[in-house]
C-alpha positions as CSV (number, residue, x, y, z in Angstrom):
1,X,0.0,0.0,0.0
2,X,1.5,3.4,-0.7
3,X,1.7,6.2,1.4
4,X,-1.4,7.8,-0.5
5,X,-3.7,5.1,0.1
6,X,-2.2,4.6,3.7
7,X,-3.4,8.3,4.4
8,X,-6.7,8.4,2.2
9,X,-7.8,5.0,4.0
10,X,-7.1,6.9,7.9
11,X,-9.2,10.0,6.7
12,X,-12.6,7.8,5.3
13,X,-12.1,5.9,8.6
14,X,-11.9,9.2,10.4
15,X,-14.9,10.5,8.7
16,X,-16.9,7.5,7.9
17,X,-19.9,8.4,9.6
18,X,-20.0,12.1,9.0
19,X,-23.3,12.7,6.4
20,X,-21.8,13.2,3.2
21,X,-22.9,16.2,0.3
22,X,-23.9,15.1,-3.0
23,X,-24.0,18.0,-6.0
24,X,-22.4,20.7,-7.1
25,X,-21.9,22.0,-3.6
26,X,-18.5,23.9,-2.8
27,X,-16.7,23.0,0.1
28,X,-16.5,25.6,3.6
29,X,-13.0,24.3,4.3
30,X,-10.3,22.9,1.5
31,X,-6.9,21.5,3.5
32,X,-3.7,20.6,2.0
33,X,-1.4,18.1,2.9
34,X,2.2,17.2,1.7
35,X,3.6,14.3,2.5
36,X,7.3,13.2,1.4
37,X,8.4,9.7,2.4
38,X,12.1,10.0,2.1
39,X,12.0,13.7,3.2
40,X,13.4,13.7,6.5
41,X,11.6,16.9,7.0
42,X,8.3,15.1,7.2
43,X,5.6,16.8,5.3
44,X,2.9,19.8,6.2
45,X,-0.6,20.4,6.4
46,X,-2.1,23.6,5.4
47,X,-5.7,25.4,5.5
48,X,-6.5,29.6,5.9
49,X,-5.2,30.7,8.5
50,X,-3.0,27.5,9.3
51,X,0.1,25.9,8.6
52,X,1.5,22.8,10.6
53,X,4.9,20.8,10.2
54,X,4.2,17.0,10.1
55,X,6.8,14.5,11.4
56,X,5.4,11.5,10.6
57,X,3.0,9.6,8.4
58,X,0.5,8.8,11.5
59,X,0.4,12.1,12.6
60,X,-1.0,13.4,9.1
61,X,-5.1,12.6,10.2
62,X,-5.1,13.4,13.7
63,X,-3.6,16.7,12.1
64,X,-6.7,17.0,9.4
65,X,-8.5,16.5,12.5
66,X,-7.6,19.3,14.3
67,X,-8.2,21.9,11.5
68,X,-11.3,20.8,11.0
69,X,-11.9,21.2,15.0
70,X,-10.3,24.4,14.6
71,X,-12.7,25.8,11.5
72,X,-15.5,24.4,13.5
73,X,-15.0,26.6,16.8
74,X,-13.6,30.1,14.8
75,X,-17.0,29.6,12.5
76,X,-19.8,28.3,15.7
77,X,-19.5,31.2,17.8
78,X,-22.1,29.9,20.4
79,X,-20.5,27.2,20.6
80,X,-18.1,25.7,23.4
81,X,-15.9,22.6,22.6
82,X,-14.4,20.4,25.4
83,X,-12.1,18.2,25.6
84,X,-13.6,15.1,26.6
85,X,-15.9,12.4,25.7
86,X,-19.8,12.6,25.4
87,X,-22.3,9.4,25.4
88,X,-26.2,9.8,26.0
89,X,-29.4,7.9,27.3
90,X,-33.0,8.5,26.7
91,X,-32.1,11.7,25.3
92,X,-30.2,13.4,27.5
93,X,-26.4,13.3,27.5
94,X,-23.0,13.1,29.8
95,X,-19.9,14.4,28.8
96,X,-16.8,12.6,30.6
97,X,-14.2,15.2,30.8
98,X,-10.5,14.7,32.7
99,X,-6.8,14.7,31.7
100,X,-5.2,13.2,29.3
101,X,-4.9,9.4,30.0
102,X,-7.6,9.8,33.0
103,X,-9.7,7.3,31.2
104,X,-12.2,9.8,29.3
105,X,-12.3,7.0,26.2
106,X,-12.4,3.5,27.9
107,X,-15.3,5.1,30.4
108,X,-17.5,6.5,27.3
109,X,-16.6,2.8,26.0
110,X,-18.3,0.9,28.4
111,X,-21.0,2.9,28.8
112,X,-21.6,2.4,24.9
113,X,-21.2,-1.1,25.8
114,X,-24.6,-1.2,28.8
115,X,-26.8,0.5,25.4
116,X,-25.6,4.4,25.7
117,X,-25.4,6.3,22.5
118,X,-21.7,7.4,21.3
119,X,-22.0,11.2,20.6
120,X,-18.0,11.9,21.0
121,X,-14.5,11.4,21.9
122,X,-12.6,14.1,22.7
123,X,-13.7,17.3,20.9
124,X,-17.9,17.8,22.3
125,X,-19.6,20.2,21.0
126,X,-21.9,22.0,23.4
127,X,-24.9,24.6,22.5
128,X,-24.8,26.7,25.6
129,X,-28.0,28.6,24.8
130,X,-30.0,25.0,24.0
131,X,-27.9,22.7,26.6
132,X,-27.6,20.2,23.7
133,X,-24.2,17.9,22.9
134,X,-23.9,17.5,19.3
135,X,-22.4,14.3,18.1
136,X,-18.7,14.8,16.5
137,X,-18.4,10.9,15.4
138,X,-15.1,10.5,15.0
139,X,-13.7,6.9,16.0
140,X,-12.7,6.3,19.8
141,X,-8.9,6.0,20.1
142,X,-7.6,2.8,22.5
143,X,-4.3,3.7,24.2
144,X,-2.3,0.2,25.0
145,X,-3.6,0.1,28.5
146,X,-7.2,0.3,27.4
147,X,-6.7,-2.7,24.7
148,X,-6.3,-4.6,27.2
149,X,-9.4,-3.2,29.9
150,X,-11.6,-3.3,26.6
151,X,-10.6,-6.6,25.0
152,X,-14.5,-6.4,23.1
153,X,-13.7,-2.9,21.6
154,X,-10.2,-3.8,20.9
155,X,-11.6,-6.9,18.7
156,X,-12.8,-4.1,16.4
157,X,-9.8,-1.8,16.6
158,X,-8.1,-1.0,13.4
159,X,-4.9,-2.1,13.7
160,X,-3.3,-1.4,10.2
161,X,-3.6,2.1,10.6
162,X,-2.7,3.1,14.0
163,X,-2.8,7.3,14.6
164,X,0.1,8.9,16.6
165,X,-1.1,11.6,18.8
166,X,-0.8,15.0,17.1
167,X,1.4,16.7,20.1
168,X,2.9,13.6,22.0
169,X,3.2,11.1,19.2
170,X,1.7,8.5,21.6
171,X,0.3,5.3,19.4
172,X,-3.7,5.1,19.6
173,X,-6.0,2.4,17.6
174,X,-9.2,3.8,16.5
175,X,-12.5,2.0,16.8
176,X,-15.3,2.5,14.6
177,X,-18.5,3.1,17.4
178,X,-21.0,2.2,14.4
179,X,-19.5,-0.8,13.4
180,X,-19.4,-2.8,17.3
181,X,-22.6,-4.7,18.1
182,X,-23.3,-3.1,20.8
183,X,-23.0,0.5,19.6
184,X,-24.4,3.6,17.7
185,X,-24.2,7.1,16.8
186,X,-26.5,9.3,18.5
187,X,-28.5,12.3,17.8
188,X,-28.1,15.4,20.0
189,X,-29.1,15.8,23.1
190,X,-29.6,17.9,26.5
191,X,-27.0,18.3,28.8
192,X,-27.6,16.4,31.6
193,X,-24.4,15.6,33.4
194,X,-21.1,17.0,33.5
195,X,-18.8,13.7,34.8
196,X,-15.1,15.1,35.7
197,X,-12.4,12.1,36.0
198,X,-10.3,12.9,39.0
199,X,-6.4,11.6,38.9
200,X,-5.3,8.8,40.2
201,X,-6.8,5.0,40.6
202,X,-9.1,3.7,43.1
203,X,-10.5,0.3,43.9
204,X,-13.5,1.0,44.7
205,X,-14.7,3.9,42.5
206,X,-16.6,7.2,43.6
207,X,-19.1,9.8,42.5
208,X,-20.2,13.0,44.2
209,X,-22.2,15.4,43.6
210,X,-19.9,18.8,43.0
211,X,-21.0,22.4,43.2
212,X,-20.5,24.7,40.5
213,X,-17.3,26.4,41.3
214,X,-15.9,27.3,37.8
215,X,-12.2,26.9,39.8
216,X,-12.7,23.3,39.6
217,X,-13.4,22.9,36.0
218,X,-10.0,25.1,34.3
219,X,-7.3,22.6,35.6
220,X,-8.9,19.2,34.1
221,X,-11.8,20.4,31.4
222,X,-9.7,21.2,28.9
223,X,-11.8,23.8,27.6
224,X,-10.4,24.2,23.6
225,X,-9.0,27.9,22.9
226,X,-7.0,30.1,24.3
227,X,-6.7,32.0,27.8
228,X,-9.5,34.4,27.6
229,X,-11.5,32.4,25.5
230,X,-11.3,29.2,28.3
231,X,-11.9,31.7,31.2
232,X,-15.2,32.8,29.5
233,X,-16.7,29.3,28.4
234,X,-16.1,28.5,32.2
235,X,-18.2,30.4,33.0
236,X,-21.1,30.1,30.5
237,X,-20.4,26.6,31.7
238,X,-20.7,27.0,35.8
239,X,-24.1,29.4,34.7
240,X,-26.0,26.3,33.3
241,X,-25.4,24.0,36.0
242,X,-28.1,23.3,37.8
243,X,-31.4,23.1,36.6
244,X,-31.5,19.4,35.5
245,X,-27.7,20.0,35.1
246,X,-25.8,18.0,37.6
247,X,-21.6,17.9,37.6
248,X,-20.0,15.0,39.3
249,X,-16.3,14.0,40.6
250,X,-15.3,10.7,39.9
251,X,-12.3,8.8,41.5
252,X,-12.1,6.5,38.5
253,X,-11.9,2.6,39.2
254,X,-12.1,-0.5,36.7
255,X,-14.6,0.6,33.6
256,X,-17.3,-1.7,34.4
257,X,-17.4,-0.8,38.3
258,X,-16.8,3.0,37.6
259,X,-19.4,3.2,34.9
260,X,-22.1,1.3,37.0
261,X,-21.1,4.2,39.5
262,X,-22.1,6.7,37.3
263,X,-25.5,5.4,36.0
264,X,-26.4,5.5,39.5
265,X,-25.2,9.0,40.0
266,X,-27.5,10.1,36.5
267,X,-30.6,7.8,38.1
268,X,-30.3,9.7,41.6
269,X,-30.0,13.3,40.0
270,X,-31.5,13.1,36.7
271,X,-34.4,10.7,37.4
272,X,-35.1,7.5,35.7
273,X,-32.1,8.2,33.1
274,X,-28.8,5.8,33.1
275,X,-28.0,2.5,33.2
């Protein structure tokens, strides 16, 4: 396989289950992307108003993917995008958010797994004035440690075309949600829990109930754009807690003992909701 069809095969993986547009219809965002295999300079990627270095051949989608997260958030201006993961129930949704390597993907895993919808992994985008979480249905990316917690989702990894991390060139397999039998895209839906992974590991995990102290969301929410910007989405974010809104801590355990945690935390404040 050449390099071309290495990198056109990543991007229809990447993409498979965005709609597509028949027609005559011109395109909102046009990227380039370079690509020399014996160039020890790598390649680039560029798109208005970016230009990006690449260093390897895996690096070249998760690259494609961040401009396209990029034209998303400077053309949705009431729009906030977090890092995390988002899954939903009955139509109402929960967005996982945490550190990297807190455990964001394998959680929103199993709970796909006990009949949840997959909305997104780590870029959610969130309507503040409607409260909804839009689905972004990329695939979920398994680190090596979560191969081996979810040996069912890592079944349906696709292992020919790993994707290095765009900033710390760490090796992730990406899993199709659509195509496990368990799982699905789902369609948007209200904000109904805001689930932040605490560090660390705990036997026995925990969930409380947290206030809306916008302090406690900056250091792990990973709130996408820069200093001002993150400040400000805070605190659009801390202003629609409540009100059928609840935000939890979680001292992450195993998946299947943490994720049975948290249905129990969405049945206890959001009525007859999780599983």
């Amino acid at each position: 396989m050449t390099n071309k069809e290495s990198i056109a095969n990543g991007l229809r993986f990447l993409f498979c289950n965005f709609p597509s547009i028949s027609g005559d219809v011109q395109p909102d965002l046009v990227i380039h992307a370079l690509w020399h295999p014996r160039n020890c300079e790598g390649g680039w990627i560029a798109a208005p108003g970016i230009s990006l270095t690449v260093r390897y051949e895996g690096q070249i989608v998760p690259y494609v993917r961040n401009v396209v997260e990029h034209f998303i958030l400077s053309r949705c201006q009431e729009w906030i995008a977090l890092h995390g993961a988002a899954v939903s129930y009955e139509g109402r949704a929960m967005v996982i958010l945490g550190a990297g390597g807190s455990g964001k993907s394998t959680l929103c895993a199993e709970m796909v797994r006990r009949g949840w919808w997959f909305l997104s992994d780590d870029f959610v985008p969130l309507r503040v004035d409607t409260r909804e979480v839009w689905p972004f249905p990329v695939p979920i990316e398994l680190r090596q440690d979560s191969k081996g917690a979810m040996p069912a989702w890592a079944a349906h990894a696709n292992m020919h075309n790993p994707i290095l991390g765009s900033w710390n060139e760490e090796r992730k397999w990406p899993v199709d949600p659509s195509s496990v039998p368990w799982g699905g895209i789902g369609q948007p839906a209200t904000l109904g829990c805001l689930a932040m992974l605490e560090s660390g590991f705990q036997d026995v995990p925990s969930v409380r109930l947290m206030t809306s102290d916008v302090s406690r969301f900056l250091p792990i929410a990973h709130i996408f754009g820069g200093t001002a910007t993150r400040y400000a989405n805070a605190h659009k974010i801390s202003r629609i807690l409540g009100g059928g809104v609840a935000a939890a801590s979680v001292c992450v355990g195993r998946p299947v003992a943490t994720a049975t945690a948290l249905g129990e935390f969405c049945q206890k404040y959001g009525g007859a909701w999780g599983k």
